[in-house]
N, C-alpha and C positions, 0 to 999 in steps of 0.2 A: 504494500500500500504506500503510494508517494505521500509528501508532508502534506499536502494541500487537503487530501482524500481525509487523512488522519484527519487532520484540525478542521474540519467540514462535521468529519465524525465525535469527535469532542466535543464541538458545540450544541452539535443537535444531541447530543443527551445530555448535555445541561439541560438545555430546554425543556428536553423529554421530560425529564425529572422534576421539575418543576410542575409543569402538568398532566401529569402522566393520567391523571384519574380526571380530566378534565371532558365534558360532552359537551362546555360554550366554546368550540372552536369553529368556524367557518372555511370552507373551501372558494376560490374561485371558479368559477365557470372556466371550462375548454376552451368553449370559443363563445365572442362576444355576442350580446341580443341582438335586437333588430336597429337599438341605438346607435352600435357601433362600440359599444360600452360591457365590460365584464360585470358578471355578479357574484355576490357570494351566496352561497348557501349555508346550511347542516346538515352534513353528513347523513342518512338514513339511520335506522336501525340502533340509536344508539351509542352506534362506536364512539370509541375512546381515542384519545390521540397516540398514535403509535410513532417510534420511532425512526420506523422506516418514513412517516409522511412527513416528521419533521424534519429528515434528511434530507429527503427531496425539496424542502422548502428554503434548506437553508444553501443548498446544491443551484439553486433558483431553474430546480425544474418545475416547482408549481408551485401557488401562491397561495399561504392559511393564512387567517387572522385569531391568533391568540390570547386569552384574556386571561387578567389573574383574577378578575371581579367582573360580574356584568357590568357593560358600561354607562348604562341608566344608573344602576347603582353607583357606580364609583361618582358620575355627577354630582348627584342627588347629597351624596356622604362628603363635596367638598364642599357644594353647596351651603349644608347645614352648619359646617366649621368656618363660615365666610372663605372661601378662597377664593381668588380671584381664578377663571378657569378660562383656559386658550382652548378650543381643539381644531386640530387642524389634518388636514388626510395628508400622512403621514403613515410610514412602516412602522415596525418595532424598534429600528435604528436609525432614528431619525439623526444621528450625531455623523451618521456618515450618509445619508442620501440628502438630509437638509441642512448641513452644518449653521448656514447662513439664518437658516428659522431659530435653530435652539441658542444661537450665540443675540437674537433677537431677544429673545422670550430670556433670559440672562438678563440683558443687560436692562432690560423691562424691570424686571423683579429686582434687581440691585438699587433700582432709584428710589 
């Protein structure tokens, strides 16, 4: 197994581990609707999040979206604590596909 494969592999069972017993995950669609635009769904049947799907996701053969909290709830729970709340469509790593957002939302919360 070359380095790349390995630490593809490492990451995606951190994550695994993390959610392992997780059924709020969503897949994207194949291929896009009628929009022109991808969707997500859930999964059928239940399934759990395996680690072969979060390989593949982390491999950027397909696209989940993973939660640690629903995220009505997570809103709702920052809300109640007064926080001020951004959301923006954004990945899980938003520090390397939108560096320029999060160094935004930084220096926002700094002042």
């Amino acid at each position: 197994m070359d380095k790349r494969n390995a630490s593809s592999l490492g990451l995606a069972t951190r994550y695994w581990r993390l959610f392992v017993n997780r059924l709020a995950y969503t897949m994207q669609s194949e291929k896009p609707g009628n929009n022109g635009k991808h969707y997500y769904y859930k999964p059928k049947d239940g399934r759990r999040l395996s680690r072969e799907t979060v390989l593949q996701h982390v491999n950027g053969q397909i696209t989940i979206g993973i939660y640690a909290i629903n995220p009505e709830t997570q809103r709702f729970m920052a809300g109640r604590m007064g926080a001020d709340i951004r959301s923006h469509n954004v990945d899980h790593t938003p520090m390397y596909t939108a560096p320029g957002l999060v160094v935004d939302v930084i220096l926002e919360a700094a002042q």
